[in-house]
MARSEVEX-539176 format. One line per 4 residues: number of its first residue (from 1); their letters; for each residue z, x, y of C-alpha. Coordinates in nm, 3 decimals, decimal comma. Example, Ala and Ser with C-alpha at 12.3 -4.5 7.8 and 13.67 -1.06 7.14 Angstrom:
1 = as = 0,780:1,230:-0,450 ~ 0,714:1,367:-0,106 .
This chain:
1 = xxxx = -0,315:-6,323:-4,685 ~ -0,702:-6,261:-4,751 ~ -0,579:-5,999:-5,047 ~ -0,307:-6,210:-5,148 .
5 = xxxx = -0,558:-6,474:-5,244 ~ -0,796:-6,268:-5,401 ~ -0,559:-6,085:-5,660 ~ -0,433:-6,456:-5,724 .
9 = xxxx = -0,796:-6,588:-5,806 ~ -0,869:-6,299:-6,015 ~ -0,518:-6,302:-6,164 ~ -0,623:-6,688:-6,268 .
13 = xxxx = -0,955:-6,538:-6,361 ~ -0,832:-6,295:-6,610 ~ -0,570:-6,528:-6,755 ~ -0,852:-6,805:-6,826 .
17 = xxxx = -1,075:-6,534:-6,997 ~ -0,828:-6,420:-7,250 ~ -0,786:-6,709:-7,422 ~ -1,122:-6,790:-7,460 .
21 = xxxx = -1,154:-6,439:-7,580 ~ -0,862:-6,479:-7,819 ~ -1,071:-6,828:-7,950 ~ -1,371:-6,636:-7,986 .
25 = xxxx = -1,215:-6,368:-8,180 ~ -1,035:-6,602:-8,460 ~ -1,379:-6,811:-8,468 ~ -1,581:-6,511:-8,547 .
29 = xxxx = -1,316:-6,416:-8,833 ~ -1,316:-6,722:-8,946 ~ -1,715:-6,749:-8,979 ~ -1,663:-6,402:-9,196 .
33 = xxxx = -1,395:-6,452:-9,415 ~ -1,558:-6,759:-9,595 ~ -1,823:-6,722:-9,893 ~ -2,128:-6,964:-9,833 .
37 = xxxx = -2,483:-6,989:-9,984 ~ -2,657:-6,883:-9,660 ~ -2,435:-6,560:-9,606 ~ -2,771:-6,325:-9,490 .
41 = xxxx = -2,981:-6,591:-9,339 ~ -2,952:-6,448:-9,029 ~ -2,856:-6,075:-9,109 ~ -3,105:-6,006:-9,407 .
45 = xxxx = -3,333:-6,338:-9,481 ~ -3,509:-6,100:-9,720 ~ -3,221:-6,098:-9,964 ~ -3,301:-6,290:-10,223 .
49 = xxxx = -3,702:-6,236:-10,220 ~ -3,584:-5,847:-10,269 ~ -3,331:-5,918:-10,544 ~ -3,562:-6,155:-10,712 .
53 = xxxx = -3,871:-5,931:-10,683 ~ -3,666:-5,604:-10,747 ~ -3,513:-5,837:-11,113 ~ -3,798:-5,903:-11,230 .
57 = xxxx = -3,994:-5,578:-11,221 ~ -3,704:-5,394:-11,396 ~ -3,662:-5,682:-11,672 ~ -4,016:-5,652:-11,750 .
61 = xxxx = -3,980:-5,269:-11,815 ~ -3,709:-5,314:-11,940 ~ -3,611:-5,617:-12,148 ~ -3,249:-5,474:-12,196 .
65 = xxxx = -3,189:-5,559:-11,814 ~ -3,048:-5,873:-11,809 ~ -2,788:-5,872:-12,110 ~ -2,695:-5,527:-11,917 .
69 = xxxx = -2,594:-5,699:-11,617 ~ -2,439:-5,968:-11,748 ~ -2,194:-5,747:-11,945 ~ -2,160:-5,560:-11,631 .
73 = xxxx = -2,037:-5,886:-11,435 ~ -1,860:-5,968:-11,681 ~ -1,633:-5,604:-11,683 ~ -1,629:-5,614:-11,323 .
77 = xxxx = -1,520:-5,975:-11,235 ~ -1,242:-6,027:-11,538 ~ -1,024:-5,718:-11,377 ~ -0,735:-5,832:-11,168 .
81 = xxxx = -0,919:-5,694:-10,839 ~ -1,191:-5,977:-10,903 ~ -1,569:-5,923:-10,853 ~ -1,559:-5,615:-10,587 .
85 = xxxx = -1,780:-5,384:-10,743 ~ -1,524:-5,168:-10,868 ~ -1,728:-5,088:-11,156 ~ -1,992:-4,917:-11,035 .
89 = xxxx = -1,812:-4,647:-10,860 ~ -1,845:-4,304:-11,024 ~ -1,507:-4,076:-11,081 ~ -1,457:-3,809:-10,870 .
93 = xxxx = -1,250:-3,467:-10,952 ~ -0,955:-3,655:-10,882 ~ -0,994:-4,014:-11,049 ~ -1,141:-4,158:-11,362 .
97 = xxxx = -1,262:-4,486:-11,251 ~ -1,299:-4,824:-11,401 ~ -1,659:-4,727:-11,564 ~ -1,551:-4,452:-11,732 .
101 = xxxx = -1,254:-4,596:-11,924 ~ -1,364:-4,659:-12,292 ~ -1,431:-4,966:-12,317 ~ -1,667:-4,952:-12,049 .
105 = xxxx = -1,865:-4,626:-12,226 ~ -2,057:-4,837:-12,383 ~ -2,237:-5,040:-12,023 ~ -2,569:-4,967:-12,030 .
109 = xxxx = -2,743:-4,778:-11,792 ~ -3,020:-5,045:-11,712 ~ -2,781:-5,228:-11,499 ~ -2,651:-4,927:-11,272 .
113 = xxxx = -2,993:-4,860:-11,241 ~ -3,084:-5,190:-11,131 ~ -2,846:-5,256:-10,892 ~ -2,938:-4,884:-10,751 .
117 = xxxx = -3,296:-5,017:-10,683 ~ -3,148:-5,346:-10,518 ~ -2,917:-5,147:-10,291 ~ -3,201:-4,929:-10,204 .
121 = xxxx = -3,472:-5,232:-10,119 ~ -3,208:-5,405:-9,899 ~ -3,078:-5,097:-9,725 ~ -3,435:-5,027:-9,579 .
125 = xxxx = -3,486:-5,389:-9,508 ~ -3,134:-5,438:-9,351 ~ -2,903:-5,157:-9,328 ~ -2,568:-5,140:-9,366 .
129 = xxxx = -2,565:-5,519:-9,429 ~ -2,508:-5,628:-9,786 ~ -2,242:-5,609:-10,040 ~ -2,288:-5,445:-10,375 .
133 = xxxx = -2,048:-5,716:-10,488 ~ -2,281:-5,998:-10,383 ~ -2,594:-5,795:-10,541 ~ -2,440:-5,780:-10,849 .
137 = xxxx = -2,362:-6,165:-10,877 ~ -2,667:-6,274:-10,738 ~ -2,820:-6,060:-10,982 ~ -2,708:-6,129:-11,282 .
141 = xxxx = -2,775:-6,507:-11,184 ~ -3,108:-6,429:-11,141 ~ -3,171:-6,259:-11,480 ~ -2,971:-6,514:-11,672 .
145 = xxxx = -3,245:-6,796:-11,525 ~ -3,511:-6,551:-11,625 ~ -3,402:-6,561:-12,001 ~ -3,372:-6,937:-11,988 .
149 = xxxx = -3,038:-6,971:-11,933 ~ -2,883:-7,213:-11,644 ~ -2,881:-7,188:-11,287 ~ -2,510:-7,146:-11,081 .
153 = xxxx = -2,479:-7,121:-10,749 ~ -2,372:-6,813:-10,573 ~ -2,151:-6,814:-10,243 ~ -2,196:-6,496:-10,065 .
157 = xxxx = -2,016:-6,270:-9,835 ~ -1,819:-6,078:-10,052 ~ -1,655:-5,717:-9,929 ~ -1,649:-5,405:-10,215 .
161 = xxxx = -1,341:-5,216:-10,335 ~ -1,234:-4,906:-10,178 ~ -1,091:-4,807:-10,567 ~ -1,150:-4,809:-10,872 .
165 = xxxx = -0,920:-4,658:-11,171 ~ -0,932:-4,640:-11,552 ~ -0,608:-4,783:-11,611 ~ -0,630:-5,081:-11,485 .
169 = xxxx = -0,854:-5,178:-11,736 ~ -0,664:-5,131:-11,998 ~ -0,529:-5,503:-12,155 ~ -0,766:-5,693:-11,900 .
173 = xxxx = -1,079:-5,683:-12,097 ~ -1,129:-5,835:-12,459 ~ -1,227:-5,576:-12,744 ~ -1,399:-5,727:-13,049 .
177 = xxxx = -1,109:-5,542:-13,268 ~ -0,854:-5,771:-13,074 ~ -0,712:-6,133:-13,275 ~ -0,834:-6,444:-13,086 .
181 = xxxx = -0,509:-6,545:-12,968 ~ -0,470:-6,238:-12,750 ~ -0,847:-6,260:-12,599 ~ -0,769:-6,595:-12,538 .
185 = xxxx = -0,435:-6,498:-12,309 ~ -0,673:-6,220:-12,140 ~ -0,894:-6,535:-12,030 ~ -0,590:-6,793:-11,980 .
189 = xxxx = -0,465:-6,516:-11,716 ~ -0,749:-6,553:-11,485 ~ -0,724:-6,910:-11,482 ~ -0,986:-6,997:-11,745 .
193 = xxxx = -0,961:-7,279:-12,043 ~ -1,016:-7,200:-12,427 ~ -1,321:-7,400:-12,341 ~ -1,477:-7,220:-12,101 .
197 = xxxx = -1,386:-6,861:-12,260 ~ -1,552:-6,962:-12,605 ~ -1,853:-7,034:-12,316 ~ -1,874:-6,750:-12,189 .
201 = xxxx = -1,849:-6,580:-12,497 ~ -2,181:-6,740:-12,517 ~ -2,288:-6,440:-12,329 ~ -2,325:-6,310:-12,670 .
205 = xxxx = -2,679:-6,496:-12,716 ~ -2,816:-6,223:-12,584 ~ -2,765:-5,827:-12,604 ~ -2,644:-5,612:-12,866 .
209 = xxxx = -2,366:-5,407:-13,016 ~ -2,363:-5,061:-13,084 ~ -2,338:-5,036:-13,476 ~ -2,007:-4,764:-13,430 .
213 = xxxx = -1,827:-5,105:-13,286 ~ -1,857:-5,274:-13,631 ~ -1,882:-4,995:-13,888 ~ -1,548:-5,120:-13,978 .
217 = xxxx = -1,608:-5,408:-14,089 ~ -1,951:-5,379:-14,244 ~ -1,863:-5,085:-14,452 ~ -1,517:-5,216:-14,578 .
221 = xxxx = -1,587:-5,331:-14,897 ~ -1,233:-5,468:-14,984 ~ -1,238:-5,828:-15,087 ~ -0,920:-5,896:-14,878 .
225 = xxxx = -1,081:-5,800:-14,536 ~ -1,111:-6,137:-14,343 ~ -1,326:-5,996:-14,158 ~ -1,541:-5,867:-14,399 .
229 = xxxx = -1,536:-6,220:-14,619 ~ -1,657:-6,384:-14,300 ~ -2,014:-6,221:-14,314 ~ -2,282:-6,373:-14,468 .
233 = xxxx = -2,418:-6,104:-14,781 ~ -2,769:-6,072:-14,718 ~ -2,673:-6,021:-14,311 ~ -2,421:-5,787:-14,401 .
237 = xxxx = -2,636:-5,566:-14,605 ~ -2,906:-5,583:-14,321 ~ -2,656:-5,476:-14,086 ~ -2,557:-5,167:-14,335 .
241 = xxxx = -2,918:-5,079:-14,348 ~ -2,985:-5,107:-13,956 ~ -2,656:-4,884:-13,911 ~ -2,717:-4,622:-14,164 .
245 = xxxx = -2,738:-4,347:-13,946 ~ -2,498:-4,436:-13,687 ~ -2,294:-4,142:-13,769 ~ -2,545:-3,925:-13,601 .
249 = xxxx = -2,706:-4,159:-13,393 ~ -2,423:-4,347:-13,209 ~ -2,661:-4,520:-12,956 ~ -2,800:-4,731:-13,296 .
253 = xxxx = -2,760:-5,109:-13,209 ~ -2,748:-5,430:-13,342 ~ -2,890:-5,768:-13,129 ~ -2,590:-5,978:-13,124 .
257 = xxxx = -2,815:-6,318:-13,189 ~ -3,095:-6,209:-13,450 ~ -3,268:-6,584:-13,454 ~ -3,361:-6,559:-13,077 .
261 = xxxx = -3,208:-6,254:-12,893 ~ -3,434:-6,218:-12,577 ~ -3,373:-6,594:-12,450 ~ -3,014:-6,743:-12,337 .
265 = xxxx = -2,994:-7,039:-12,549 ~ -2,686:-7,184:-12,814 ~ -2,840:-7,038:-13,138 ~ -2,581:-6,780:-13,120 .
269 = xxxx = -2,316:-7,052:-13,184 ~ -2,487:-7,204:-13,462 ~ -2,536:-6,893:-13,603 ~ -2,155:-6,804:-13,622 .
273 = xxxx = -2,098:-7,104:-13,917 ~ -2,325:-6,933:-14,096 ~ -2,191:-6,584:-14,098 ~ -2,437:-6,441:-13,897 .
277 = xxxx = -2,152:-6,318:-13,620 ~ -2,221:-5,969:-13,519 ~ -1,862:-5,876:-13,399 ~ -1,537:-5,931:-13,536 .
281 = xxxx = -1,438:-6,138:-13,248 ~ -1,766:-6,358:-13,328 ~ -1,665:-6,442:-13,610 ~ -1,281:-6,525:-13,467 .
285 = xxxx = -1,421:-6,800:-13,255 ~ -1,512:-7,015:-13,570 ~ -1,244:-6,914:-13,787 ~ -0,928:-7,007:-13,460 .
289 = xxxx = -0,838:-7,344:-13,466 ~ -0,840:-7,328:-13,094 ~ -1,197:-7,232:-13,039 ~ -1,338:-7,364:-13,355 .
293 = xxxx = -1,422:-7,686:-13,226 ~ -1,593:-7,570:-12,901 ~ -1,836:-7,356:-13,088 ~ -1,941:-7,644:-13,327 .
297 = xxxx = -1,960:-7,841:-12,995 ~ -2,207:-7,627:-12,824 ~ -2,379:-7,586:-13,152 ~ -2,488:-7,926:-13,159 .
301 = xxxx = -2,504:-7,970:-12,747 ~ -2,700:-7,666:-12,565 ~ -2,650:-7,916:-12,249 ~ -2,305:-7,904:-12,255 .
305 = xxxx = -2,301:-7,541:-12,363 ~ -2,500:-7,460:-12,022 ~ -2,317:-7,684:-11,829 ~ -1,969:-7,523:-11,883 .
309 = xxxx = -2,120:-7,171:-11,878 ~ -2,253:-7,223:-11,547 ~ -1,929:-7,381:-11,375 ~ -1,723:-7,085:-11,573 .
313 = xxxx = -1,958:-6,848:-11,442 ~ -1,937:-6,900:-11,056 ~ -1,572:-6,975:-11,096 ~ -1,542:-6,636:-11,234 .
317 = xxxx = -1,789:-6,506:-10,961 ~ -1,506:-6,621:-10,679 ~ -1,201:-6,455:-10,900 ~ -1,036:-6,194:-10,633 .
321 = xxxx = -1,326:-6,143:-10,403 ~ -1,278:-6,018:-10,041 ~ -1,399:-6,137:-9,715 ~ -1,402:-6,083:-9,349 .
325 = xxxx = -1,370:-5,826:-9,130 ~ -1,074:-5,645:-9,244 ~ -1,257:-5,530:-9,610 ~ -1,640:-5,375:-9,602 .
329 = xxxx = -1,938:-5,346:-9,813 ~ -2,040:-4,993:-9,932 ~ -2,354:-4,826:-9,856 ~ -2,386:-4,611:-10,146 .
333 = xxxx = -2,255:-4,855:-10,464 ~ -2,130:-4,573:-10,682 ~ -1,930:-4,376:-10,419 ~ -1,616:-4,570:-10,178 .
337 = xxxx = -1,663:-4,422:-9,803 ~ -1,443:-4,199:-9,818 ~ -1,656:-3,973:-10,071 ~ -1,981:-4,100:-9,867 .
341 = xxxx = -1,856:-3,979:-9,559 ~ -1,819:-3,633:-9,672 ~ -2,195:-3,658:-9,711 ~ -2,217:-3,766:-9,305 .
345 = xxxx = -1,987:-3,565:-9,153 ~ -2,148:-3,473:-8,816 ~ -2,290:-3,762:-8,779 ~ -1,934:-3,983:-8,814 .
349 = xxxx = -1,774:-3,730:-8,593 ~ -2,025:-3,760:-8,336 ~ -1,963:-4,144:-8,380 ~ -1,567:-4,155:-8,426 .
353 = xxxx = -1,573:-3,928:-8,066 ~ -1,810:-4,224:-7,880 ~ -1,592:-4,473:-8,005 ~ -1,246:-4,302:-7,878 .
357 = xxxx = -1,335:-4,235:-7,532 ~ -1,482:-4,634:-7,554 ~ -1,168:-4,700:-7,695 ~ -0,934:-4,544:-7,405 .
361 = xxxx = -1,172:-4,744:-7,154 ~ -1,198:-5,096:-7,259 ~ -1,158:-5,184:-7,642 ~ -1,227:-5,520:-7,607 .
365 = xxxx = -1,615:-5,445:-7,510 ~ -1,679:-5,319:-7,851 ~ -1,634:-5,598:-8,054 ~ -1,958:-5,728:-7,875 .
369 = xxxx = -2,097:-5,410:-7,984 ~ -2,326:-5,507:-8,311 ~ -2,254:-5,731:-8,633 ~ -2,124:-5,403:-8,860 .
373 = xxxx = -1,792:-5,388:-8,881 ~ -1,579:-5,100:-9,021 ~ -1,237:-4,940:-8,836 ~ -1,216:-4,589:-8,770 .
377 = xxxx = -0,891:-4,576:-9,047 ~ -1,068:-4,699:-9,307 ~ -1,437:-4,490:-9,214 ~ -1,222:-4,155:-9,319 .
381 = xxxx = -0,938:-4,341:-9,566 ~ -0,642:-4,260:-9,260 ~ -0,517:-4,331:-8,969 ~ -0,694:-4,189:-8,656 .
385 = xxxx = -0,470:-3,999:-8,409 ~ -0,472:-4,323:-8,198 ~ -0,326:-4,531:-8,490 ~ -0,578:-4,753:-8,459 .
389 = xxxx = -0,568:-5,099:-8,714 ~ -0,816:-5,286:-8,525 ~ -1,197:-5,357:-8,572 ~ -1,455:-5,195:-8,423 .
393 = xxxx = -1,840:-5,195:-8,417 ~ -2,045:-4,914:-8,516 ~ -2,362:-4,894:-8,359 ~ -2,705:-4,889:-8,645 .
């Protein structure tokens, strides 16, 4: 009777736990699957003293930082996989990745670099913690404040890409060469108004263009080329002059705003009446019906201007991104984990082992193992030999 009662109790035991178990699991996904603006409070409260710190050193060297990173958003955000980071993986042997698809030759190198020197900072502070997908946002909002611009507010807790291909680039990112009704559809896709796309063409206030982009159309000299007929003569002349050599020195450039083109501001809107667009596609947005109006609207209204830039840029910041437990943030931002891995072998191995045996024990226990984590499948890009879908925690 005595060991009836007992298996009962502890039959009523086990059957009370596993709910509350179940509960505690779905609460704990929940908590990770949703972006908010205190992601790393309690994981990395260093985060954004290191990103702001690590921004402003390389802006100051380099004053080419923050238009850098902006473009770089920009290309990695506007893809149909959303802001994941994508484009800073590197190709491999057996892939040409996102960054290495033509339009994207042209990124500059400041903003790899930067983001290398965030990942860096905030992997010796907290390890194996943050996403290069939420460095890269908070970033770029960062440097855009830093040139003047507005202020957006970034929700954190984004996951990175495992891939990244070339191809799917292709039609998904506007190329100055390209009529405005077909960069307007590239926008309109992702969900974004003709509005807020002549906005964040605004992007164009700072930066510049390499001069092979717009040889084209400076050094066409037919009277019947719209686009040349849309320059202004002097600028156009200046432009031939600052281009000259392009032919054998394709890094020469052009800033894209030549009134003020180290602060985020509207000039480069009331510029474009005047003929003083840089790229073809510049000079679209005044001469389209559609978008003609915004840009004499911001012209007149930098308020407004900021004000849509802003809401277009953290609504473009939450296109696609991936949460919770069943994505992961890379520790090395130009290589997925697959290619990392091959780098730590042993030491994987060594882990993968701990965490079978664990496994064939009591699988449960290891979800109160640490806040890191990644599933054995996804560590080496397969399935293990235990088939195993589920989360577990690897130890730091």
């Amino acid at each position: 009777m005595a060991t009836t009662k007992t298996s009962s109790t502890k039959s009523k035991t086990s059957t009370t736990l596993l709910p509350l178990f179940l509960i505690f699991l779905i609460n704990l996904n929940l908590s990770e699957s949703k972006l908010t603006l205190d992601f790393y409070k309690q994981t990395c409260p260093q985060f954004d003293e290191i990103i702001q710190q690590t921004v402003t050193s390389k802006q100051i060297q380099s004053p080419t930082t923050a238009a850098a990173t902006l473009r770089l958003f920009l290309h990695d955000c506007l893809l149909p996989n959303g802001c994941d980071a994508s484009v800073l993986l590197s190709s491999t042997p057996f892939n040409k990745a996102e960054r290495d698809n033509d339009i994207n030759l042209s990124l500059p190198g400041d903003a790899f670099d930067l983001i290398v020197r965030i990942k860096t900072a905030l992997e010796l502070s907290c390890p194996n913690t943050v996403s290069c997908s939420d460095i890269l946002v908070t970033a770029t909002r960062d440097l855009l404040v830093m040139l003047g611009g507005p202020h957006f507010n970034v929700y954190l807790g984004r996951r990175d890409g495992r891939s990244s291909v070339s191809t799917a680039v292709n039609n998904f990112l506007p190329k100055p060469t390209m009529p405005m009704s077909q960069i307007i559809d590239i926008f309109a896709k992702r969900g974004f108004t003709v509005e807020e796309m002549v906005a964040l063409s605004g992007a164009h206030t700072v930066g510049f263009s390499h001069c092979s982009e717009i040889s084209a159309d400076i050094y066409n000299n037919s009277s019947n080329s719209g686009s040349y007929s849309s320059y202004n003569p002097r600028f156009v002349e200046g432009l031939r002059k600052a281009c000259g050599d392009y032919k054998k020195n394709p890094t020469l450039s052009v800033f894209n705003d030549i009134m003020t083109p180290n602060k985020f501001d509207n000039v480069y809107f009331q510029n474009l009446p005047k003929g003083l667009g840089v790229l073809k596609s510049d000079h679209g947005l005044f001469s389209d019906n559609l978008t003609k109006p915004f840009v004499e609207r911001f012209a007149a209204d930098q308020d407004r201007f900021f004000k849509v830039f802003a809401s277009s840029m953290q609504k473009l910041s939450l296109l696609g991104v991936m949460t919770g437990r069943k994505a992961w943030w890379r520790w090395w931002c130009a290589r997925s984990p697959e290619v990392w891995c091959t780098c730590k072998c042993k030491y994987f191995e060594a882990q993968v082992k701990e965490l079978q045996n664990e496994v064939r024990m009591n699988a449960p226990t290891l979800l109160m193992r640490t806040r890191s984590a990644y599933s054995i499948a996804d560590l080496f890009g397969r399935k293990t030999q235990f088939g195993l879908n589920f989360m577990v925690m690897m130890s730091d």
